[in-house]
N, CA, C and O atoms as CSV, one atom per row, in Angstrom:
chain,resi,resn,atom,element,x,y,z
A,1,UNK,N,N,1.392,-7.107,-9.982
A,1,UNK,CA,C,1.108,-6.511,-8.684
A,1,UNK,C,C,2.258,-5.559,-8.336
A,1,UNK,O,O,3.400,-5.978,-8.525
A,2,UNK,N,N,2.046,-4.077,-7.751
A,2,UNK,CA,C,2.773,-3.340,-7.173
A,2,UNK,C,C,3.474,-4.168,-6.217
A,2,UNK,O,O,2.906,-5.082,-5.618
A,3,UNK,N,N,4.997,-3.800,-6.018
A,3,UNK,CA,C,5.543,-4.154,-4.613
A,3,UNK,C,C,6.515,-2.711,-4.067
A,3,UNK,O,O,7.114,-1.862,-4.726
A,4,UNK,N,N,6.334,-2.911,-2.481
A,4,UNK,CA,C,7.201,-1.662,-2.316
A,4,UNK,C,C,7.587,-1.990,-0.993
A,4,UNK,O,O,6.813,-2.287,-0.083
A,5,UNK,N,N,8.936,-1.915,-0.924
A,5,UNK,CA,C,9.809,-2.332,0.645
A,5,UNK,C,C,9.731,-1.168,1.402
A,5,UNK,O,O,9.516,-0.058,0.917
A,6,UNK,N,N,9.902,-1.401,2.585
A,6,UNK,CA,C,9.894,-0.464,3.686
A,6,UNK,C,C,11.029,-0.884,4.491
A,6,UNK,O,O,11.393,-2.029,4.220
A,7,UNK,N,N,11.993,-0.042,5.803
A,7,UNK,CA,C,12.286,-0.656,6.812
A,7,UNK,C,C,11.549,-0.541,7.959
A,7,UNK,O,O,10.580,0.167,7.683
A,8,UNK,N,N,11.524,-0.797,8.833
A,8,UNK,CA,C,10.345,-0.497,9.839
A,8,UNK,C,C,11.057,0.951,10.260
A,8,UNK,O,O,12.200,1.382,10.105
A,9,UNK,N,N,9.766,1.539,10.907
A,9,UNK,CA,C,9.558,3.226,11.251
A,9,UNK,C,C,9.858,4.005,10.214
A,9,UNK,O,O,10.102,5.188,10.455
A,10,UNK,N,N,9.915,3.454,8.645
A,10,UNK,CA,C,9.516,4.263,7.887
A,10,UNK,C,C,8.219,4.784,7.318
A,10,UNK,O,O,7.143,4.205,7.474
A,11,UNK,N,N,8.400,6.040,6.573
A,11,UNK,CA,C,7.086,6.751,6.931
A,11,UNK,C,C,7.463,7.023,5.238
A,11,UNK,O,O,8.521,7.603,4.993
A,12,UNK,N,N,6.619,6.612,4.155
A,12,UNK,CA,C,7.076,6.582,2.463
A,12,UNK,C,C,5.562,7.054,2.079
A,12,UNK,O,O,4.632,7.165,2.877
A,13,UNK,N,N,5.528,7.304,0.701
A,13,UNK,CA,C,4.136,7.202,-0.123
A,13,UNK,C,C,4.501,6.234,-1.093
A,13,UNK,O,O,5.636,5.860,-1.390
A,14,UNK,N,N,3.752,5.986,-1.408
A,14,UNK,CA,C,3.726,4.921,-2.096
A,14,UNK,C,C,2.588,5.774,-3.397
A,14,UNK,O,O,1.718,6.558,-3.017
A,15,UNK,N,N,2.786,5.469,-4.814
A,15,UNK,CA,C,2.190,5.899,-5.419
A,15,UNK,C,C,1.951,5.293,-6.985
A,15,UNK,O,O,2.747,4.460,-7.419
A,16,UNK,N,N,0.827,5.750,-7.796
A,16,UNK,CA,C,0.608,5.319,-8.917
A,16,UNK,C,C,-0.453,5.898,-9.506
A,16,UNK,O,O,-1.465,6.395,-9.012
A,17,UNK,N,N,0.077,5.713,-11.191
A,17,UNK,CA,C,-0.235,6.370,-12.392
A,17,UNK,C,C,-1.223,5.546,-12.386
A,17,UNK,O,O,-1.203,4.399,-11.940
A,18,UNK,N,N,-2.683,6.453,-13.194
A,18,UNK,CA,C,-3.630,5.583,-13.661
A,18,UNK,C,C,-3.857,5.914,-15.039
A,18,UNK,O,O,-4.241,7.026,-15.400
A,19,UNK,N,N,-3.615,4.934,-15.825
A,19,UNK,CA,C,-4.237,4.782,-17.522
A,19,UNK,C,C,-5.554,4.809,-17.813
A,19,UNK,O,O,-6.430,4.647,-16.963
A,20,UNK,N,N,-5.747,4.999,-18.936
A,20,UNK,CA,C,-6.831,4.371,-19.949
A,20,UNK,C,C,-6.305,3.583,-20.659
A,20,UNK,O,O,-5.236,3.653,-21.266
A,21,UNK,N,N,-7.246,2.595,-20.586
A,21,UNK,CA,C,-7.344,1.570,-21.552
A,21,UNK,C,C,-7.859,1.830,-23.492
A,21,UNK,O,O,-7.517,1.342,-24.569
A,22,UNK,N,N,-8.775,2.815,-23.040
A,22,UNK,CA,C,-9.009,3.386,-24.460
A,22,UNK,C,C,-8.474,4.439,-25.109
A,22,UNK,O,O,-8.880,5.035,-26.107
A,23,UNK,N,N,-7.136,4.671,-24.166
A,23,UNK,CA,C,-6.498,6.284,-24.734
A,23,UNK,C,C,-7.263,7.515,-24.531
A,23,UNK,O,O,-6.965,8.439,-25.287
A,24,UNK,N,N,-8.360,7.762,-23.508
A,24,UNK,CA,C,-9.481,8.092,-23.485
A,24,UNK,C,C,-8.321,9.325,-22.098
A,24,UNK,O,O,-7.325,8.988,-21.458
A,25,UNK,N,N,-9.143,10.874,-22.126
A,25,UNK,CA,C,-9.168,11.362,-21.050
A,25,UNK,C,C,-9.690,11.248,-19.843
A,25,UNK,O,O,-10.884,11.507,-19.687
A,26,UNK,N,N,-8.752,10.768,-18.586
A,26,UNK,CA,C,-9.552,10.921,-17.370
A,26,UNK,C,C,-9.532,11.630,-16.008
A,26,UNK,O,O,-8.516,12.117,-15.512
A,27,UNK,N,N,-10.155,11.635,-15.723
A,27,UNK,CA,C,-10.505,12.475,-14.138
A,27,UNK,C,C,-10.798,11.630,-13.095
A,27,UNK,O,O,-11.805,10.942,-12.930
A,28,UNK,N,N,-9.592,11.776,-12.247
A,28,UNK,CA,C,-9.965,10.907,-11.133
A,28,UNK,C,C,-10.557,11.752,-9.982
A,28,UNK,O,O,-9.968,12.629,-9.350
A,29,UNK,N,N,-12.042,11.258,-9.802
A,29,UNK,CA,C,-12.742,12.312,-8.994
A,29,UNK,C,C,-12.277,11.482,-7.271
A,29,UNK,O,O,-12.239,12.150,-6.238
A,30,UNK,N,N,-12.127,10.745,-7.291
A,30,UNK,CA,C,-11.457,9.793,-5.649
A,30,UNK,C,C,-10.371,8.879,-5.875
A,30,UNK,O,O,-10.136,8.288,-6.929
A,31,UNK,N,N,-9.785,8.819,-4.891
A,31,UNK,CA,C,-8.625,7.450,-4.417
A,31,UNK,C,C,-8.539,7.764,-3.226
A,31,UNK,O,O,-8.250,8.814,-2.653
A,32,UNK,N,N,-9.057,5.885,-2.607
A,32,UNK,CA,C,-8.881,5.733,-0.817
A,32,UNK,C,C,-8.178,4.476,-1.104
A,32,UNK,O,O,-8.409,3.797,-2.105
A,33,UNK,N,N,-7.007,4.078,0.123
A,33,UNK,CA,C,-6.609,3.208,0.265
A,33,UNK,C,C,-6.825,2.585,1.629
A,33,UNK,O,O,-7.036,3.256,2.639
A,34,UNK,N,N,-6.748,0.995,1.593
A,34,UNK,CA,C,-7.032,0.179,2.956
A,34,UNK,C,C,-5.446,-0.765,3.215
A,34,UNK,O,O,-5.263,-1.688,2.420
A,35,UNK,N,N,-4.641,-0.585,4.015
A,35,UNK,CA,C,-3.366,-1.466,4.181
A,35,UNK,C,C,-4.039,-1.711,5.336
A,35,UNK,O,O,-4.642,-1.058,6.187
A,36,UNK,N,N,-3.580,-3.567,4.975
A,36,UNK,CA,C,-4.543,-4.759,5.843
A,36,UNK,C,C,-2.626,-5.606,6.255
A,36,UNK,O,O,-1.636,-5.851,5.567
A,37,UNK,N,N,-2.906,-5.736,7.371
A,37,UNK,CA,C,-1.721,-7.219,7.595
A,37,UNK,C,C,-2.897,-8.510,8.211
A,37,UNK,O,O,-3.835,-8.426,9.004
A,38,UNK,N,N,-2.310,-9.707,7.404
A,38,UNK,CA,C,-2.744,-10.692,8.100
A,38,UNK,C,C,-4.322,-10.682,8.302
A,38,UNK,O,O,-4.890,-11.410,9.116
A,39,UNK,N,N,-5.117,-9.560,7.271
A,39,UNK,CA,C,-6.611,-9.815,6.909
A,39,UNK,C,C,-7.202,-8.631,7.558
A,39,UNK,O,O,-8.255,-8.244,7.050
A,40,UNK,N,N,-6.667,-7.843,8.770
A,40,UNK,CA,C,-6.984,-7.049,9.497
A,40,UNK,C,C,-6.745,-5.471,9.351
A,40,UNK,O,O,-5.680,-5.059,9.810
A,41,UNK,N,N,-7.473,-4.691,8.859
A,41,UNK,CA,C,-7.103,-3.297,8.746
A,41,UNK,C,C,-6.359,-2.283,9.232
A,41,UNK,O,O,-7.163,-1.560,9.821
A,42,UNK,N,N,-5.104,-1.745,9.334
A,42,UNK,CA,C,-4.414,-1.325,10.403
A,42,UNK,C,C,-4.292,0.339,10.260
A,42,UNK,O,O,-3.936,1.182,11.083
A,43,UNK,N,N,-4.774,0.469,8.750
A,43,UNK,CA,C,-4.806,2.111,8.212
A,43,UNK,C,C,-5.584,2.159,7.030
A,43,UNK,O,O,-5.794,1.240,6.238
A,44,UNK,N,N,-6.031,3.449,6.994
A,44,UNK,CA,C,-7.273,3.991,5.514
A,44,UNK,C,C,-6.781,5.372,5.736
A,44,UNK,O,O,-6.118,6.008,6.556
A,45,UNK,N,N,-7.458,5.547,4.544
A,45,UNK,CA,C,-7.431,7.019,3.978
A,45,UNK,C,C,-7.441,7.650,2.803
A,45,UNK,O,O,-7.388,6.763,1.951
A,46,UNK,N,N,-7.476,8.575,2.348
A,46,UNK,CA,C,-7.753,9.365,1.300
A,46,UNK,C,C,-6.406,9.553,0.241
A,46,UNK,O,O,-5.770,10.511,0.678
A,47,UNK,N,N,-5.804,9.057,-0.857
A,47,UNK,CA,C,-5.158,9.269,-1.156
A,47,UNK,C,C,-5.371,10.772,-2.039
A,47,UNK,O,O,-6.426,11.260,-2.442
A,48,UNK,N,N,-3.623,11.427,-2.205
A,48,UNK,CA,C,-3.749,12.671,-3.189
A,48,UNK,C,C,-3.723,12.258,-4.738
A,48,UNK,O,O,-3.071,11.369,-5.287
A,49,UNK,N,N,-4.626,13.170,-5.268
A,49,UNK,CA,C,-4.892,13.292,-6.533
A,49,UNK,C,C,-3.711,14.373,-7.291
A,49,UNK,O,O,-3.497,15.530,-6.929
A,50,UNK,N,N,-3.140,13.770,-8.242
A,50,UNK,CA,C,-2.568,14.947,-9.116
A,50,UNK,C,C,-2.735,14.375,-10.568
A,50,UNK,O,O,-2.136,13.521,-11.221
A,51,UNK,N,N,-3.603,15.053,-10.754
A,51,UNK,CA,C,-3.815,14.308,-12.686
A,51,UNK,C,C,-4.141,13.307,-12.974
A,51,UNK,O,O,-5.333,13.002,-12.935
A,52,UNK,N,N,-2.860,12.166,-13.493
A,52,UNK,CA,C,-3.125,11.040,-14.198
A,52,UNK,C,C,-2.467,9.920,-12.425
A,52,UNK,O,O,-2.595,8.697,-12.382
A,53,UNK,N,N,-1.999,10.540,-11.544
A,53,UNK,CA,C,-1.441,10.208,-10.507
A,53,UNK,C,C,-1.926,10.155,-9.382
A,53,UNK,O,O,-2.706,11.069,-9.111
A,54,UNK,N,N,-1.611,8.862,-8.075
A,54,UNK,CA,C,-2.521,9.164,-7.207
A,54,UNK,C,C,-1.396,8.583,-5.903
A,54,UNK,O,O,-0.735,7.588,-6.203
A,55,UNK,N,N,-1.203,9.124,-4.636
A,55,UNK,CA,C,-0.130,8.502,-3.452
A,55,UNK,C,C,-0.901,8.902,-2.341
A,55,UNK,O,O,-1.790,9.750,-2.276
A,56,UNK,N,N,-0.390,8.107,-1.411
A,56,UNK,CA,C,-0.894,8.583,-0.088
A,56,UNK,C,C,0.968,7.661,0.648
A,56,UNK,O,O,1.698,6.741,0.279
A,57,UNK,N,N,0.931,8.803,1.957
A,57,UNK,CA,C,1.717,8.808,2.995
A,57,UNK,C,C,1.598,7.149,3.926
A,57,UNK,O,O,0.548,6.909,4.523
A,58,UNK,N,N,2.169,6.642,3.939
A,58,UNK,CA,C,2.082,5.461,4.766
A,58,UNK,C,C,2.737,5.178,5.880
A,58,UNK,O,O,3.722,5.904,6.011
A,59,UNK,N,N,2.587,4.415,6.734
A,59,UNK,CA,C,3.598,4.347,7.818
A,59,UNK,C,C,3.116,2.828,8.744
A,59,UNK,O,O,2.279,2.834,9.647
A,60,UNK,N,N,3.806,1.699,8.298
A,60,UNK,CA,C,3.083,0.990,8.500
A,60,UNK,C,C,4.215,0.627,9.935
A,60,UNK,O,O,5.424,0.859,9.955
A,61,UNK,N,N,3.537,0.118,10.847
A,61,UNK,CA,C,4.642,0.207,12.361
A,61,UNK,C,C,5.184,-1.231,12.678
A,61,UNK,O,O,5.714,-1.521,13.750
A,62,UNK,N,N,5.024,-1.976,11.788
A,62,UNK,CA,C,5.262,-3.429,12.424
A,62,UNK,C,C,6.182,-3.994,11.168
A,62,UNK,O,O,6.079,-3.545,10.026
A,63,UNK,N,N,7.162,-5.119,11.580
A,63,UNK,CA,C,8.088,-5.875,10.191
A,63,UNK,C,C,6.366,-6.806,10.026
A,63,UNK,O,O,5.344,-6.915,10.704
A,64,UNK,N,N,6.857,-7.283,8.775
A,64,UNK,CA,C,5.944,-8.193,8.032
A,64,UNK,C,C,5.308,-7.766,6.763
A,64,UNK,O,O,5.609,-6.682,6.263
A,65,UNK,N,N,4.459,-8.546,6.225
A,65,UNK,CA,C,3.747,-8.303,4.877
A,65,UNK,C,C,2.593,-7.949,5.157
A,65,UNK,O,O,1.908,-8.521,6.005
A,66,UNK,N,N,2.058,-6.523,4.190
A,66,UNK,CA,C,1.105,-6.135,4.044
A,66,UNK,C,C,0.659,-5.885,2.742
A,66,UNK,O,O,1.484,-5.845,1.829
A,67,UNK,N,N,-0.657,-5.694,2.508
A,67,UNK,CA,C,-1.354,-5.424,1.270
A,67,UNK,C,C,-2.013,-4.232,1.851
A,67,UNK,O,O,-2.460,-4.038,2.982
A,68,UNK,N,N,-1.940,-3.097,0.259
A,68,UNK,CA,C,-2.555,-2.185,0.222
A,68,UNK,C,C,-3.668,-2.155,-0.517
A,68,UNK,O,O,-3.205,-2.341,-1.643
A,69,UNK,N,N,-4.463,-2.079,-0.604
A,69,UNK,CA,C,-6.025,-1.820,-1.714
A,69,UNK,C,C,-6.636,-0.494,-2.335
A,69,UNK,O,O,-7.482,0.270,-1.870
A,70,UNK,N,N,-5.989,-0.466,-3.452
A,70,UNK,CA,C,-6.332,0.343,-3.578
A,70,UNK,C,C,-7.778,0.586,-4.636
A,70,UNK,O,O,-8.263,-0.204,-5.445
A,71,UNK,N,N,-8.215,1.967,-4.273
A,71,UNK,CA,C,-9.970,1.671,-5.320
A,71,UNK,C,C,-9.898,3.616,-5.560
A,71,UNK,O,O,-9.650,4.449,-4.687
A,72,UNK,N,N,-10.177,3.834,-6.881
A,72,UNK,CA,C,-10.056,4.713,-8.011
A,72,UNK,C,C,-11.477,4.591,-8.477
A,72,UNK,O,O,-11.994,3.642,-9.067
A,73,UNK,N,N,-12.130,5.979,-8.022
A,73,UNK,CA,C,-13.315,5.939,-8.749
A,73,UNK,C,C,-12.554,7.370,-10.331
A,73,UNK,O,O,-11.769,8.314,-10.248
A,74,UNK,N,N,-13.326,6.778,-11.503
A,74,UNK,CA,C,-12.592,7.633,-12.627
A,74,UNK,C,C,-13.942,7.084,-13.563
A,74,UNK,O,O,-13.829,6.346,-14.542
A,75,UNK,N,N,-15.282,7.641,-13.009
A,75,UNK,CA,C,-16.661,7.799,-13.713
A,75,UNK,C,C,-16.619,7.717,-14.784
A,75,UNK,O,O,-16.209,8.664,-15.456
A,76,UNK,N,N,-16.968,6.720,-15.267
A,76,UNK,CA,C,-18.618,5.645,-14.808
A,76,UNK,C,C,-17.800,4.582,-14.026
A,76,UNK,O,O,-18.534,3.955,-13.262
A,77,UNK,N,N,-16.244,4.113,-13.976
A,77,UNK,CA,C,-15.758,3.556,-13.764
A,77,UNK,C,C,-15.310,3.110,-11.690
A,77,UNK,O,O,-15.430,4.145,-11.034
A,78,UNK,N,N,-15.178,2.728,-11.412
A,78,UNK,CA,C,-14.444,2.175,-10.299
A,78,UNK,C,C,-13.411,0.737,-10.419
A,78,UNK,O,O,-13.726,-0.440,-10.594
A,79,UNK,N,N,-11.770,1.528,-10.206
A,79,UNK,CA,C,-10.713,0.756,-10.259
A,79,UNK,C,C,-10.328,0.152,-9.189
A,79,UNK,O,O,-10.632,0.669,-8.114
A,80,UNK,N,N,-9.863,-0.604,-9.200
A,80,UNK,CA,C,-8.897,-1.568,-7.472
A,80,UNK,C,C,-8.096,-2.566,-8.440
A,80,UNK,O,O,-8.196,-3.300,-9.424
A,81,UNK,N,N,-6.852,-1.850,-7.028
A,81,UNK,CA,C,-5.600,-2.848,-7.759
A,81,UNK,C,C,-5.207,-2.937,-6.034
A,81,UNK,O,O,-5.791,-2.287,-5.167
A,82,UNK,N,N,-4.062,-3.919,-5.791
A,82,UNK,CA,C,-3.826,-4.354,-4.418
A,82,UNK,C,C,-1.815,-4.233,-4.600
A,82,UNK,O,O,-1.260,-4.355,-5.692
A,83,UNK,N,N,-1.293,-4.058,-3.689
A,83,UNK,CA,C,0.042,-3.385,-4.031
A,83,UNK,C,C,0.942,-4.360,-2.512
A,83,UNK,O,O,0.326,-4.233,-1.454
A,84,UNK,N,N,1.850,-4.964,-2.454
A,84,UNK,CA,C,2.258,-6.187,-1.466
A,84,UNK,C,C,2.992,-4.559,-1.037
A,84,UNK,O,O,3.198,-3.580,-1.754
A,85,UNK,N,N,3.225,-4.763,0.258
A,85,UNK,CA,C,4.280,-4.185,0.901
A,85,UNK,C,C,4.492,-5.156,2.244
A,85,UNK,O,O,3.846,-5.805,3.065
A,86,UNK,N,N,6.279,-4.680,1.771
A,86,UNK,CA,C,6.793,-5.237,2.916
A,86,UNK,C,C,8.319,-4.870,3.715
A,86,UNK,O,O,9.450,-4.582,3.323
A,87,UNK,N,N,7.627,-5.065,5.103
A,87,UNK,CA,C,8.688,-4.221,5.982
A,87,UNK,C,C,9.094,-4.729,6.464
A,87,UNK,O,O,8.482,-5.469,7.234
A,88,UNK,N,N,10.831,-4.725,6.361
A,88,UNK,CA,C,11.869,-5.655,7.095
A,88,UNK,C,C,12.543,-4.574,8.347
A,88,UNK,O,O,12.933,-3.420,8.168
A,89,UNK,N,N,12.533,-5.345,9.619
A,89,UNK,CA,C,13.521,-4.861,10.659
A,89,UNK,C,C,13.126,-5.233,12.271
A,89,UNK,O,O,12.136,-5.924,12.513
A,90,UNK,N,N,13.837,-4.805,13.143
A,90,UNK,CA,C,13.143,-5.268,14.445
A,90,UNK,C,C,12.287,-4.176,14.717
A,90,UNK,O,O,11.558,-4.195,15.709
């Protein structure tokens, strides 16, 4: 699992490479992400595409642990991986 610290009122991207498994060329035609605290959705959106790479801008406003979700459509395929973040401060 991804992990990525924050302090609070930071504003980061958070980002990641996507493989093939078959050594195969791909095209990632989408990436949206959902950061949930405590089960509840607090931000979405469209992440940027560059190639084999995909980030989006975050800014999560509260200390505590969150999960990001992320889902990679890369036809015929649809990926999701989930990434812990967590923000320490008052």
């Amino acid at each position: 699992m991804n992990q990525f610290d924050f302090l609070k009122g930071e504003e980061k991207y958070i980002e990641f490479d996507v493989h093939s498994c078959e050594d195969k060329q791909l095209i990632i035609t989408e990436a949206n992400y959902e950061l949930r605290k405590n089960g509840e959705t607090v931000e979405r959106g469209t992440m940027e595409i560059d190639g084999k790479s995909i980030k989006a801008l975050i800014s999560p406003d509260e200390s505590g642990v969150y999960e990001a979700e992320i889902t990679v459509l890369v036809p015929p395929e649809t990926i999701k991986t989930v990434a812990l973040i967590t923000v320490r401060g008052r």
